[in-house]
C-alpha positions in Angstrom: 17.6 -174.4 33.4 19.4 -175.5 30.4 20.3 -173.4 27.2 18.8 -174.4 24.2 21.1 -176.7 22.0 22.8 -174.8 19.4 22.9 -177.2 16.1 26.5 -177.0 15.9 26.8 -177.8 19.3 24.7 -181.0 18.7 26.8 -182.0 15.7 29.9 -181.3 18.0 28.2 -183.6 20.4 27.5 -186.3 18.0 31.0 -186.4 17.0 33.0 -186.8 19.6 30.7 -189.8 20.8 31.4 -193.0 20.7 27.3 -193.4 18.1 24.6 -190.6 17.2 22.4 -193.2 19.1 25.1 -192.8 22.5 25.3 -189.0 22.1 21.5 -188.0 21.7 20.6 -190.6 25.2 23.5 -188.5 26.6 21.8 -185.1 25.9 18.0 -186.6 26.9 19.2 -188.0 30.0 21.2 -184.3 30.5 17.9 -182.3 29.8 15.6 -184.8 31.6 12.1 -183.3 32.2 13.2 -180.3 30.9 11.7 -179.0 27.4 12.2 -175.9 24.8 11.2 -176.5 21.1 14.6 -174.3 19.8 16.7 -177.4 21.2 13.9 -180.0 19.9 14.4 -178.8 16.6 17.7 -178.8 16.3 18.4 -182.2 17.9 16.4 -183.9 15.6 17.2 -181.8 12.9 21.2 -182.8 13.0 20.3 -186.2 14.3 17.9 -186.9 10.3 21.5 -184.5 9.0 23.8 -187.4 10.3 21.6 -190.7 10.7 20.5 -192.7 7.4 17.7 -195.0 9.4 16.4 -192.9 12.0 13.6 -194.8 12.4 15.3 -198.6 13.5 18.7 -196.9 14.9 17.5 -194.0 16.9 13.5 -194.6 17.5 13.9 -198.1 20.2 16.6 -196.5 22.8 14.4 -193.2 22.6 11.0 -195.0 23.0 12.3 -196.0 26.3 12.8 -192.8 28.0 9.2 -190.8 28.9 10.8 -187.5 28.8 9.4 -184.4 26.5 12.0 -184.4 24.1 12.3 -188.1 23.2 8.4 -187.6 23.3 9.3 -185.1 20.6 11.2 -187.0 19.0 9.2 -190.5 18.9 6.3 -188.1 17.5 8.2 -186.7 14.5 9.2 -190.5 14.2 6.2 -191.7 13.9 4.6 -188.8 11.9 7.2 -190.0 9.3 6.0 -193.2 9.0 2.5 -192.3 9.1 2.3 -194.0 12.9 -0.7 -191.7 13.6 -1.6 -193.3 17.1 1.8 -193.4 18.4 2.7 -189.8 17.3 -0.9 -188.5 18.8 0.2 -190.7 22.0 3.9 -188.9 22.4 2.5 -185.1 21.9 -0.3 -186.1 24.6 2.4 -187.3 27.0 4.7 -184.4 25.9 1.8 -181.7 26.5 1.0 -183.4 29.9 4.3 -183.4 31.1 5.3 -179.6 30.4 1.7 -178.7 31.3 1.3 -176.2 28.2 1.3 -176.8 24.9 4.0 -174.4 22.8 2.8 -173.1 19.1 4.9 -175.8 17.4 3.6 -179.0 19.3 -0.1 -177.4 18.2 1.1 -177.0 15.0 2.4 -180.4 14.9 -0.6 -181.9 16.1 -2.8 -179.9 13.2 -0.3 -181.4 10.6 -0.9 -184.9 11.9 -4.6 -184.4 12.3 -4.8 -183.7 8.6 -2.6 -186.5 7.5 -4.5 -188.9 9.6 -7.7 -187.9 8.0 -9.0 -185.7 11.3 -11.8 -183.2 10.9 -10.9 -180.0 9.7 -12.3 -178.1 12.7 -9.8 -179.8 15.2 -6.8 -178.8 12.4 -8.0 -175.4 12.3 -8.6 -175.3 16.7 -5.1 -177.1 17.0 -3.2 -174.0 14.8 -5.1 -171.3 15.8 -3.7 -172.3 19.3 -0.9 -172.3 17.8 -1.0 -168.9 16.5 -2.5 -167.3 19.5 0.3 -168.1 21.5 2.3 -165.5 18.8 5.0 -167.5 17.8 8.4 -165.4 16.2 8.6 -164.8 12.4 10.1 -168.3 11.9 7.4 -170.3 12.9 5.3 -168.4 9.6 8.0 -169.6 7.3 7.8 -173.4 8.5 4.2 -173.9 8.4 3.5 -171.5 5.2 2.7 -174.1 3.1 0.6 -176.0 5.9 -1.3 -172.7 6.6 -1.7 -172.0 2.8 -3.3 -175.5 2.3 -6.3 -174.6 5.7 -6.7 -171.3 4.5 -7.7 -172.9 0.8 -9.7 -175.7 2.6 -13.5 -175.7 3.0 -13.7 -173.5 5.9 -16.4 -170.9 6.9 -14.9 -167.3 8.3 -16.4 -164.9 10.3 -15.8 -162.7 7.5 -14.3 -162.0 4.1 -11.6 -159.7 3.8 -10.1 -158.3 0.9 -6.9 -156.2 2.6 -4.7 -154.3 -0.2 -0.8 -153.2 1.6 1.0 -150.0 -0.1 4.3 -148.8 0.9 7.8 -149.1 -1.2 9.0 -151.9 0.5 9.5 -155.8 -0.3 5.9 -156.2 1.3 5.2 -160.5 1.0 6.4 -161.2 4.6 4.0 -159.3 6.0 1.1 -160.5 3.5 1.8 -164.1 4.9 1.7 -162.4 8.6 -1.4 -160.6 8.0 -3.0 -163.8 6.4 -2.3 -165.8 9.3 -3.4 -163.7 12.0 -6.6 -163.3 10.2 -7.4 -166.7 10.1 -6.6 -167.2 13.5 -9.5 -164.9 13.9 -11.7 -166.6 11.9 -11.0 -164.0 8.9 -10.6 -165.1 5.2 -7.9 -162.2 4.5 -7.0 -161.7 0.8 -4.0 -159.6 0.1 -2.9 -157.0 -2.3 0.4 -156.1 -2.4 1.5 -153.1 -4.2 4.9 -153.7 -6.5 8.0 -151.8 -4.7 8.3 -148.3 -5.5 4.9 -148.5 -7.4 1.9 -147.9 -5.1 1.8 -144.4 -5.5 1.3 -145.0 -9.5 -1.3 -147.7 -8.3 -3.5 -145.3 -6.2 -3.8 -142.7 -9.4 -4.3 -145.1 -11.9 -7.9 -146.0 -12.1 -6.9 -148.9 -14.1 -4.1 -150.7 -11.9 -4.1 -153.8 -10.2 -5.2 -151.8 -6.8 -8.7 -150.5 -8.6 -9.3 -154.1 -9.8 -8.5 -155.7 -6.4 -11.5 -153.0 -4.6 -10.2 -153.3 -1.2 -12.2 -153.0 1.8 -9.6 -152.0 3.7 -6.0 -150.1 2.5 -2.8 -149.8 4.7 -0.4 -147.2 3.6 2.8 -148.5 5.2 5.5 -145.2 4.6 9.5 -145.9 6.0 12.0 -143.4 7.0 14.8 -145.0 4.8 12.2 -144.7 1.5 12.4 -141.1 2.6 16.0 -140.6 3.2 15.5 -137.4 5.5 19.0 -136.0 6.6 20.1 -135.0 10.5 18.9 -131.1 9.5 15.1 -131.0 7.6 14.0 -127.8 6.2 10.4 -127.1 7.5 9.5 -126.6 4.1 10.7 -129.4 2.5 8.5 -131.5 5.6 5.6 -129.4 4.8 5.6 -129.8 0.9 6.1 -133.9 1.4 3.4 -134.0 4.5 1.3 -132.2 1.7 2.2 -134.5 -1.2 1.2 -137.3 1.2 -1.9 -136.0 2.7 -2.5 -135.8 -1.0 -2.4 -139.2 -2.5 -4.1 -140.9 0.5 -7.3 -138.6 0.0 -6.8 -139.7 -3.9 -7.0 -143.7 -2.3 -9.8 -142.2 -0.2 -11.8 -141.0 -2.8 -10.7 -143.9 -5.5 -11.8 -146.7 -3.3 -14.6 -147.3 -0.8 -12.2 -148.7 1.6 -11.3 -148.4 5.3 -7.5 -146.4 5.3 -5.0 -148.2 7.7 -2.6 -145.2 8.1 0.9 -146.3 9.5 3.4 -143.3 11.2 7.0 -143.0 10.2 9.3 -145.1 12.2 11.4 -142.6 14.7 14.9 -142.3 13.5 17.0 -143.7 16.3 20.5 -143.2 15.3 22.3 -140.5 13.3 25.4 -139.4 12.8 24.9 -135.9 14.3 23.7 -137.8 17.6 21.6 -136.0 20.4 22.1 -132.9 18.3 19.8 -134.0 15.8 16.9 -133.2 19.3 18.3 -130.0 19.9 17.7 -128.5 16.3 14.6 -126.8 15.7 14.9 -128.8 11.8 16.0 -132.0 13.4 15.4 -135.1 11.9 13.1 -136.7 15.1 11.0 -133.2 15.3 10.5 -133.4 11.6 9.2 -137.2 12.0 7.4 -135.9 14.8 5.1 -133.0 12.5 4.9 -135.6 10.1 3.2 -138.0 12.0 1.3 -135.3 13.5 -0.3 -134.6 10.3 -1.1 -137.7 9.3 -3.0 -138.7 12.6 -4.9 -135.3 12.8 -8.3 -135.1 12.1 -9.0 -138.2 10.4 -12.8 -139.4 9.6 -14.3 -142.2 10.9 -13.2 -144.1 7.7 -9.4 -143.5 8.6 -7.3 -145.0 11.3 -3.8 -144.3 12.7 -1.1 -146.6 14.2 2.1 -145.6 15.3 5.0 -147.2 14.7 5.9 -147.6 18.6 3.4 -149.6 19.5 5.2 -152.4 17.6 7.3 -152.6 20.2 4.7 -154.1 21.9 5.5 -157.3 20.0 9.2 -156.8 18.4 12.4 -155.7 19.4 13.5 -153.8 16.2 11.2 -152.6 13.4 14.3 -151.7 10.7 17.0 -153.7 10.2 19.4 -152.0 7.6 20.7 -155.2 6.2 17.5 -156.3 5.5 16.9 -153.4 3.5 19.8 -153.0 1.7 19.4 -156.6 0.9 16.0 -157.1 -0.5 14.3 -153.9 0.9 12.5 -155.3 3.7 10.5 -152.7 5.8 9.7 -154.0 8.5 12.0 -156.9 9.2 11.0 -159.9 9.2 11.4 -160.1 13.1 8.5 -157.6 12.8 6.4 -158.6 10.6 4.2 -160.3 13.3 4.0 -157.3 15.7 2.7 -155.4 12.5 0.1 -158.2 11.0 -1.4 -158.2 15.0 -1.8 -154.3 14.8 -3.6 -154.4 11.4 -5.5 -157.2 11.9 -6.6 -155.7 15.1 -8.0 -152.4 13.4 -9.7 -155.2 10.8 -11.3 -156.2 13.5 -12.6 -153.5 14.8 -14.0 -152.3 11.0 -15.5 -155.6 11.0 -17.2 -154.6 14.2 -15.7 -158.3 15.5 -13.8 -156.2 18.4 -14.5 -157.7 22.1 -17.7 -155.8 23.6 -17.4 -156.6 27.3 -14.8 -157.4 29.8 -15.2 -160.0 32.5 -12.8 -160.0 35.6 -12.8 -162.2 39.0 -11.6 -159.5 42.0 -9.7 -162.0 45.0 -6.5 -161.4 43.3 -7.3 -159.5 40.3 -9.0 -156.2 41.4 -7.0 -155.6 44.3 -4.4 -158.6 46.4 -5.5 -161.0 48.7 -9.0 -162.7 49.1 -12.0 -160.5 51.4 -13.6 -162.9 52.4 -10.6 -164.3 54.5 -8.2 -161.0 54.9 -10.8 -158.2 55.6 -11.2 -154.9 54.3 -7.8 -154.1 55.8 -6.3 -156.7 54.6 -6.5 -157.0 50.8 -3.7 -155.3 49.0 -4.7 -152.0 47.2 -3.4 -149.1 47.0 -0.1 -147.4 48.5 2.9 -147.5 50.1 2.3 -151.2 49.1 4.2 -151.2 45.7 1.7 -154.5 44.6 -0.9 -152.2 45.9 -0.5 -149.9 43.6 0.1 -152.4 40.8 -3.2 -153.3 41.4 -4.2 -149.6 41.3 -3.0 -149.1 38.1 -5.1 -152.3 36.3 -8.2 -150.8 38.0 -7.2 -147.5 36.4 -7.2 -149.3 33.3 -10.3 -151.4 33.3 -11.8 -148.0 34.3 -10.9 -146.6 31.1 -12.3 -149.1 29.1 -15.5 -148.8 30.6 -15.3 -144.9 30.0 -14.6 -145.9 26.0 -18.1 -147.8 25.8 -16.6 -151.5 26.9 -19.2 -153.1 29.4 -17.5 -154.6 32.8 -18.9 -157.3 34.6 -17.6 -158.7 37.5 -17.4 -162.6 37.9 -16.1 -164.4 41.1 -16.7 -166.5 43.4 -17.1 -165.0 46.7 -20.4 -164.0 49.2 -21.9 -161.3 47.7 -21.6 -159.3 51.3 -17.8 -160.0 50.9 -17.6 -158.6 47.5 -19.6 -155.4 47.8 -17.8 -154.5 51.1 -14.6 -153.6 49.1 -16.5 -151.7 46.3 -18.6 -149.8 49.4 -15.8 -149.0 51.7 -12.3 -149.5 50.7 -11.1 -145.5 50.1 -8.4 -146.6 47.4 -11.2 -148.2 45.0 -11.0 -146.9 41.4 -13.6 -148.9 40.1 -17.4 -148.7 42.2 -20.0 -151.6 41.9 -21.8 -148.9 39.4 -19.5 -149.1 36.9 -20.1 -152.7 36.8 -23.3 -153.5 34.7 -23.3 -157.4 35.7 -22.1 -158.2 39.0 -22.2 -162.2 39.9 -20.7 -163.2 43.0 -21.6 -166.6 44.3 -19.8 -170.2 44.4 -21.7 -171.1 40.6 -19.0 -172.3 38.5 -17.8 -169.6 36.5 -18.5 -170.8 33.0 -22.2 -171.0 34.0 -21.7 -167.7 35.6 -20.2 -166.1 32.3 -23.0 -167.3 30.2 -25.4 -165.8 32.3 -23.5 -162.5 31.9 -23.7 -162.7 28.2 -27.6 -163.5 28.1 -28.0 -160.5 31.1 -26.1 -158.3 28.2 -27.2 -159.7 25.2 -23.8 -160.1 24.0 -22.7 -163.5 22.1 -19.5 -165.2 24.4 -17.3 -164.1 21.5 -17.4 -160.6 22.2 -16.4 -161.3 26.2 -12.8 -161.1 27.5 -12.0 -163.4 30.7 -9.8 -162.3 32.7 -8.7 -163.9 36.0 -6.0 -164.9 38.4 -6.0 -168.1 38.5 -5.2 -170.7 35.3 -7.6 -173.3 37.0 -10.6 -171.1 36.5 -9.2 -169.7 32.8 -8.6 -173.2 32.1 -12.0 -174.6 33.1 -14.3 -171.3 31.3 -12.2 -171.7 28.2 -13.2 -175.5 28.0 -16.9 -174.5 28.3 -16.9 -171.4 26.8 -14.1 -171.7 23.9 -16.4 -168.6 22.0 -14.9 -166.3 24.8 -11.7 -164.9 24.7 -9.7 -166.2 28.1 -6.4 -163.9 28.8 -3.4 -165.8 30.0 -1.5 -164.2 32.4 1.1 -164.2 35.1 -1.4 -163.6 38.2 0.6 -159.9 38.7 -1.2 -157.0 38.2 1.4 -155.9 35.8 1.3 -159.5 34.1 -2.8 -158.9 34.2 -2.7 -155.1 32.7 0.0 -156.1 29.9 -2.1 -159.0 29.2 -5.1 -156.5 28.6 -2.7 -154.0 26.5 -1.7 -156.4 24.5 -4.5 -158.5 23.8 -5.6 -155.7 21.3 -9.3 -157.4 21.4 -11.0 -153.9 22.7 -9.1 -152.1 19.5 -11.6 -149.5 17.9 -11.4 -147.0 14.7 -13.8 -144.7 16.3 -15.1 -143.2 19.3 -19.0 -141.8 19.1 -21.1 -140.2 21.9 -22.7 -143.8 22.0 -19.9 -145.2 22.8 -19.3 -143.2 25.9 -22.9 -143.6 27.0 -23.5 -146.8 26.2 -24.2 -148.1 29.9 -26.6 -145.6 30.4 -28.3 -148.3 28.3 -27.8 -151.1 29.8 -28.4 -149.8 33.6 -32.0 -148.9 31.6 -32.9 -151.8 30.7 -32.0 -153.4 34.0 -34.2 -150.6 35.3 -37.0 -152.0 32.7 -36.9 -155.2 34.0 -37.1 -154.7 37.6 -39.8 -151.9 37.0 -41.7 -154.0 34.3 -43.2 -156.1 37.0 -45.4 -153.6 38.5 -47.1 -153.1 35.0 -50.2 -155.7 34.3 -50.2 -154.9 30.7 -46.9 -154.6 28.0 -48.8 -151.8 26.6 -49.2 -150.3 30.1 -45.5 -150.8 31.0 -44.7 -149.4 27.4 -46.7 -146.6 28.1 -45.2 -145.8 31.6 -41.6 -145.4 29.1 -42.4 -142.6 28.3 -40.0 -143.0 24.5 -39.4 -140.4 22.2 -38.5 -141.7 18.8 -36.7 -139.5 16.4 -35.3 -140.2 13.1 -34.0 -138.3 9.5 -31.8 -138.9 6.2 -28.3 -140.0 7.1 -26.0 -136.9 7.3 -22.5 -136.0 7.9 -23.4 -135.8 11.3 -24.3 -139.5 12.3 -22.6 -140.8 9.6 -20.0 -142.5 11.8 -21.8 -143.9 14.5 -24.4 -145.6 11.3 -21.5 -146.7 9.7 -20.3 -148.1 13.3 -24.3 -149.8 13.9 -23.9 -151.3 10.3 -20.6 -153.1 10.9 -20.7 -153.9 14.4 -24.7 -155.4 14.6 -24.7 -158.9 14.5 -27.8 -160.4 16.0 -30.5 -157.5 15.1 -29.2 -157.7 11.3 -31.5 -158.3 8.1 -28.9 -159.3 5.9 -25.2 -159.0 7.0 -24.5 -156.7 4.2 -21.8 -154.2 5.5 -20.5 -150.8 4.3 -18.0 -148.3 5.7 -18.1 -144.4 5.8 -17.2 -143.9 1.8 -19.6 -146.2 0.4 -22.6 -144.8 2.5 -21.8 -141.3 1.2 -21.3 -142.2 -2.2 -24.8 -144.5 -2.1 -26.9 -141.3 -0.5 -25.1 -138.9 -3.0 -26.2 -141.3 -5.6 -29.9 -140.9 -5.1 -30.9 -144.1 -5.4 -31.0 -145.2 -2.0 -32.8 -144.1 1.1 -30.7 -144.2 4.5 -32.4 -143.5 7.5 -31.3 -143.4 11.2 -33.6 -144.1 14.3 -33.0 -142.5 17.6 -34.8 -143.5 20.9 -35.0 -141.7 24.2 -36.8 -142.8 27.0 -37.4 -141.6 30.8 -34.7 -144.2 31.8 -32.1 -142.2 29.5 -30.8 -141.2 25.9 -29.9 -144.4 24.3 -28.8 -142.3 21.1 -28.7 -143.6 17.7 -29.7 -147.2 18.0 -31.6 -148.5 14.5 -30.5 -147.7 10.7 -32.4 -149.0 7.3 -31.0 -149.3 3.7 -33.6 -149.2 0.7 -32.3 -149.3 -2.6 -35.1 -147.4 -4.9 -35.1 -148.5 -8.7 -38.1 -147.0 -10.0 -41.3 -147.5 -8.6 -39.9 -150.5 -6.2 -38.2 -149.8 -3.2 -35.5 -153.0 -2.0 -34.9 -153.4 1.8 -31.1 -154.0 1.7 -30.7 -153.7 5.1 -32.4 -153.4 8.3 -30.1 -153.1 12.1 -31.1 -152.3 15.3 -29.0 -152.1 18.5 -29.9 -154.8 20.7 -29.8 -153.0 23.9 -33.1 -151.3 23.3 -35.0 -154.8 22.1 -38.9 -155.1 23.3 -39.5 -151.3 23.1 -41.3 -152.4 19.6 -38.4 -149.8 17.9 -38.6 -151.6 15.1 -42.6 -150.9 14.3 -42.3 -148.0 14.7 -39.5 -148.1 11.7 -40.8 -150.3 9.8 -43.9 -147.4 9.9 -41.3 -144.7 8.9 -40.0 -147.2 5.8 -43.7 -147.9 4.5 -44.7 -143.7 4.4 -41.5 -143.1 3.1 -42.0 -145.4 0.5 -45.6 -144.5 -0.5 -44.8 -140.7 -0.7 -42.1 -141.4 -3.0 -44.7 -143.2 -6.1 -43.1 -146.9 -4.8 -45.4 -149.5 -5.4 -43.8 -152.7 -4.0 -41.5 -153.2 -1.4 -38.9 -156.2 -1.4 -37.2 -157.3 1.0 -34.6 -160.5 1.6 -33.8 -162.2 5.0 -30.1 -164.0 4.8 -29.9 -166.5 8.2 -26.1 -165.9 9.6 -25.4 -168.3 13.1 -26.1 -165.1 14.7 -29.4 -163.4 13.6 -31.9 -165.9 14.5 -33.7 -163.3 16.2 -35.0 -161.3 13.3 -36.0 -164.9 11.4 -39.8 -163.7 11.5 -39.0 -159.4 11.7 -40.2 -159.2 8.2 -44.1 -161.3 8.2 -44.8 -159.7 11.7 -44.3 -156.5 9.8 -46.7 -157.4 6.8 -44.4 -158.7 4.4 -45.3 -161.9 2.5 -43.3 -164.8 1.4 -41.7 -164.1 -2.7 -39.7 -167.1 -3.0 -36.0 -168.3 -1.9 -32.5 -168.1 -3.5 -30.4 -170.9 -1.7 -31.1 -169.7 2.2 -32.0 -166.7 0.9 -35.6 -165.6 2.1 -37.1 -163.1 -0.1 -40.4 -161.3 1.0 -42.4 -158.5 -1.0 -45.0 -155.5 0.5 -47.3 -152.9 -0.5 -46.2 -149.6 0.9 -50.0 -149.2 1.3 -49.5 -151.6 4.6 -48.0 -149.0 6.7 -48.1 -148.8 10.8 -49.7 -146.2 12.7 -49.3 -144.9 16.1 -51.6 -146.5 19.2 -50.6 -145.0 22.8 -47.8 -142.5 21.8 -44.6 -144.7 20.6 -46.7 -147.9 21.2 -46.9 -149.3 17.8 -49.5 -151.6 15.8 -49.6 -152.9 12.4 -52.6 -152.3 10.9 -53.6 -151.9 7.0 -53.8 -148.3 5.7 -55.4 -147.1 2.2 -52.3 -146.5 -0.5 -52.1 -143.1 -1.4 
C-alpha cells in the first residue's frame, strides 16, 4: 500500500509537471482504488493552494476517473458550489468502493446534509458515526465550529449535563473533547473550566464561578509537572501534599452536590537519576505511587477514580513538555481524546446510561471453529492451541462482566443441540449455559433474535452490546437495531476482547451487593414464568411466592445502591428527576423530605433493594417527587404495597394531601396510569406535565400476606 501524500511532496509533484491538472491524474492513476483521507486532504488542499479555478480546470479530467480519491475530490468540488446531488453521489460511490466509511467522509456527508437543507437527525447520525469511529485530536479542531453549530441546534439529549474540569492546566482542548463525545452519546454536556492556576481558589470560594456553574459532575485533573516533585521525595513532604489534597476535594465534596471525577498523577517516566529513581525508598515513581494510592482509597459511592494509564488505551503520550512549556497544555492535545472517552464514560455510568447486557454469537466468538460442522473436538478452545487460548481469555472476560452484575445472553445461529453440547461437555469452558440468562440459538435472524432478548430481559436495545464475528451479521443487527451498541472488531479473540476493553460501555462508579446478584433475579423470574402456569389464579400464584417485603428511612447503609436505583431506572420512573449520593444526604438531613427504600425477597431468591420513593413534605402536604422501581421484579404488585407504606406514612405525619406529578420520557410508558390505579386523581397539567393529588386517608392494606389491594381506609 501506498504512503499517504505528504503536502510538500504534492507541491513538489505539482511542480515539476508539465500542469497541476497533469500531476494530480498522475497521482490518482498511481493510487488507483486505493484510499486514506491524510493524502485526500492534502491533495486537494495544495491542489485549491496552487489552482485559481478549481472547479472548470481540475473538476472535468477528475470526473472521469471512478476512483475514491477523485470521488473525494469531485465531492468537495461540488460541496463548493453547492452541487448537493453530485457531492451526495461521489461520497456514496466513495463509501461503496472502500467498503467503510472513515470519520471525515461522515463528517463530510453531515456538513452537506445541513447545507442542503437535510433533517437534522441524519446530520446528527452522519457525525456521531463519525465520532464513534474516534478520530485523532485534529479531526476536533476541523469540525469545531460544525460541531458547535449541532450541539446549539434543536436537538433532544438523553440527558443534560453540566460537567465543571479543575486542574492548573490550559484545560479548553479537552472541554471541546469532552463536549463532543458527549454528544456522540446523546449528552448535552456543558463545561466549566477552572482559570489556570485558580481552581483551588474556586473550590473555597463560595462565591466563584465554580459555585454559580453547580456542577453535577467535577473532575479534578492534578499533573506531575504542576507538582514539580524531584528524583528523591521526602515521605513527609508526599504525606503533607496527599493531605492538602485529600483536603480541598472533600471541601468540593461538601461545596457542591456533584459526582467527583478523580484523575491519578501521570507516572514520571524519565528522570535524570534514571532507574535509580525505583530503587530509592523516596523515589519519585514510589512517591507517585502513595499518592495515587491515597486518592483512590476508600472513596464513596459519590467519588470515582481513573488512572492515568488507562489513557494509553487511546494515546500514545499523555505529557508533551513542549506543549507545556508553551501554553501549559496537560494533557496534550494528542490526548485529549483518550481523556474526554474516560470521563465521559464515568458520565455515563452516573447517568445510569452504561450498557446493561452483553450479547455474543459463539461459532467463532466463544471458542474457534463452527460445532455444528467441526465437533466437540474440533472447535478451537483452550491449550497448547495459542488461538485456543485467545479465545480462553475473552471467555475469561465476558465471565467477569457477568460476575460485576452485566447480564449475558447468547445469540447465534446454530441447532440448539449443537450449541449446548459445547457448554455441557467441552472441559476447557469458562463460561456454562447458567451464566447465560437468555440463550437463543436457532436460524431467526439475529436482529429479531436480539429484540426478543431485550423484551425476555426487560432491557431497552440501548443498553445491549453486540458482539460477533462476523461484520455481515454486525452490519445487518445494527441496521435494525441502531438503539444497540454493535462492536466492530477484527474476528480475533484478541481483536474481540480489546474491542470489549475499550468500548468503555459497561463503565461503572460503583459496585453494590445487587450488582453481583443481580441474575439471581432474572433466573427468578424466568422461574415465575414457567412456574406461573400451574397457578389458576394471579392471587394463587402470588400467594405460592411466598415475598417478604421490607423497607426503612434511607441510611448510610443503602445510600449507594438508592442513589444507583435513582440514576440508572429508566422505564419504572415517575419523573426522571435524578440525584447522586450528596444531594440525597443533604435532602434527608434537611428534614423536609421523606426517602424510603423497598426490599423484596421471595422463595425464588433475595432480589435486594429493588424500589425507592422521594416525598418532599411542606407543611401539612406531602409531594411525590419521585417514585422508581427495578424492573426485574415487575407483576409482584411491589408497588402497592409501597404505595401502602407512602399513604400511612403520610397520615401519621398530620399530611393532609398528597401530590404527585407524572412527566412522560420515551421510556416510562409503563407507569402512565401507576398513579389513578393507586387512588390518585387527576389536578391539572403543566405542558406534559400530569399532576395528580390524594388523601393520605386512601391508603392500601394487606389481603393474602404481600398480596396487595387498594381499598379506602378512614383518615386518622
Amino acid at each position: 500500500m501506498n504512503r499517504p501524500l505528504d503536502p510538500g511532496n504534492m507541491r513538489l509533484i505539482v511542480e515539476v509537471a508539465e500542469s497541476p491538472e497533469a500531476a494530480l491524474m498522475a497521482v490518482l492513476q498511481a493510487r488507483g482504488d486505493e484510499f486514506d483521507i491524510e493524502t485526500a486532504g492534502s491533495l486537494f488542499g495544495t491542489l485549491a493552494s496552487i489552482v485559481t479555478d478549481l472547479e472548470t480546470e481540475i473538476l472535468p479530467p477528475v470526473k472521469a476517473l471512478a476512483t475514491p480519491l477523485a470521488d473525494y475530490i469531485c465531492a468537495r468540488l461540488a460541496m463548493r458550489t453547492n452541487n448537493y446531488s453530485d457531492a451526495f453521489d461521489h461520497l456514496n460511490r466513495l463509501i461503496k468502493t472502500v467498503g467503510k466509511t472513515p470519520p471525515e467522509i461522515s463528517a463530510m456527508r453531515a456538513q452537506l446534509n445541513m447545507q442542503s437543507g437535510g433533517s437534522l437527525v441524519s446530520t446528527i447520525s452522519d457525525l456521531r458515526s463519525a465520532l464513534k469511529a474516534r478520530p485523532d485530536h485534529l479531526f476536533y479542531a476541523r469540525y469545531d465550529k460544525f460541531i458547535t453549530r449541532l450541539l446549539n441546534a434543536d436537538w433532544v439529549p438523553r440527558r443534560n449535563v453540566k460537567l465543571a474540569i479543575l486542574g492548573s492546566s490550559t484545560l479548553s482542548f479537552l472541554a471541546q473533547a469532552v463536549r463532543f463525545i458527549g454528544f456522540r452519546e446523546g449528552l448535552a454536556v456543558e463545561v466549566y473550566t477552572s482559570n489556570f492556576g485558580a481552581w483551588r481558589q474556586d473550590v473555597l470560594n463560595k462565591l466563584s464561578g465554580l459555585h454559580e456553574f453547580n456542577p453535577d459532575v467535577v473532575v479534578v485533573l492534578p499533573n506531575a509537572l504542576e507538582l514539580a516533585l524531584t528524583p528523591c521525595v521526602k515521605q513527609r513532604e508526599v504525606t503533607v501534599l496527599l493531605d492538602e489534597m485529600l483536603a480541598i476535594r472533600q471541601q468540593l465534596a461538601e461545596g457542591l452536590a456533584a459526582h467527583i471525577i478523580q484523575f491519578g498523577i501521570e507516572m514520571p517516566t524519565s528522570g535524570a537519576w534514571g532507574g535509580l529513581e525505583d530503587q530509592l525508598p523516596d523515589g519519585r515513581r514510589r512517591m507517585v505511587s502513595r499518592i495515587n494510592d491515597g486518592l483512590s482509597a476508600d472513596l464513596p459511592g459519590s467519588m470515582s477514580y481513573i488512572d492515568p494509564l488507562r489513557v494509553r488505551m487511546f494515546a500514545d503520550q499523555i505529557t508533551d513538555f513542549e506543549q507545556w512549556c508553551r501554553a501549559k497544555l496537560y494533557p496534550c492535545q494528542e490526548a485529549t481524546p483518550g481523556f474526554a472517552e474516560l470521563i465521559i464514560s464515568h458520565v455515563r455510568a452516573v447517568c445510569g446510561l452504561s450498557a446493561k447486557a452483553l450479547v455474543v454469537d459463539l461459532d467463532n466468538t466463544l471458542w474457534g471453529g463452527v460445532i455444528g460442522e467441526d465437533g466437540l473436538s474440533g472447535i478451537l478452545l483452550g491449550p497448547p492451541n495459542p488461538t485456543g487460548e485467545a479465545y480462553l481469555a475473552l471467555q475469561r472476560y465476558i465471565r467477569d462482566l457477568g460476575q460485576k452484575g452485566i447480564l449475558l445472553a447468547v445469540c447465534s445461529k446454530n441447532n440448539l443441540a449443537d450449541a449446548e453440547l459445547a457448554f455441557a461437555e467441552h472441559d476447557a469452558m469458562v463460561l456454562k449455559k447458567e451464566d447465560f440468562l437468555a440463550f437463543s440459538s436457532n436460524w431467526q435472524d439475529k436482529a429479531t433474535n436480539i429484540a426478543s432478548i431485550a423484551e425476555e430481559l426487560n432491557i431497552g436495545a440501548d443498553a445491549i452490546v453486540f458482539l460477533d464475528d462476523s461484520p455481515v451479521e454486525r452490519a445487518w443487527v445494527r441496521n435494525q437495531l441502531p438503539e444497540v451498541h454493535v462492536l466492530e472488531n477484527d474476528a480475533t479473540p484478541a481483536g474481540m476482547l480489546k474491542a470489549l476493553d475499550e468500548s468503555l460501555l459497561f463503565e461503572s462508579v460503583g459496585l453494590t451487593s445487587e450488582d453481583q446478584t443481580r441474575h439471581v433475579s432474572y433466573r427468578a423470574n424466568a422461574a415465575i414464568r414457567e412456574a406461573g402456569s400451574e397457578y389458576q389464579t394471579m392471587d394463587d400464584f402470588l400467594a405460592s411466592l411466598s415475598m417478604r417485603c421490607d423497607h426503612g428511612p434511607v441510611d448510610s447503609l443503602r445510600l449507594a445502591r438508592v442513589a444507583q436505583l435513582v440514576n440508572k431506572t429508566n422505564q419504572f420512573n415517575l419523573t426522571g428527576r435524578r440525584y447522586n449520593e450528596s444531594q440525597i444526604l443533604k435532602a434527608i438531613d434537611s428534614g423536609q423530605w421523606w426517602w424510603h427504600w423497598f426490599s423484596l425477597v421471595d422463595r425464588f431468591g433475595d432480589h435486594g433493594l429493588i424500589g425507592v420513593i422521594a416525598a418532599r413534605c411542606e407543611d401539612d402536604t406531602w409531594n411525590l417527587d419521585n417514585w422508581l422501581m427495578s424492573c426485574r421484579v415487575l407483576g409482584r404488585r411491589m408497588e402497592n404495597f409501597m404505595a401502602r407504606t407512602l399513604f400511612i406514612a403520610a397520615r401519621e405525619s398530620g399530611a393532609t394531601e398528597l401530590t404527585a406529578t407524572f412527566v412522560p420520557s420515551d421510556q416510562n410508558e409503563m407507569v402512565s396510569g401507576l398513579l389513578p390505579r393507586m387512588g390518585f386523581i387527576e389536578a391539572g397539567t403543566t405542558g406534559d406535565h400530569l399532576h395528580y393529588r390524594q388523601h393520605p386517608g386512601y391508603a392500601l392494606v394487606e389481603t393474602g400476606g404481600p398480596i396487595l389491594d387498594i381499598q379506602a381506609m378512614d383518615a386518622a
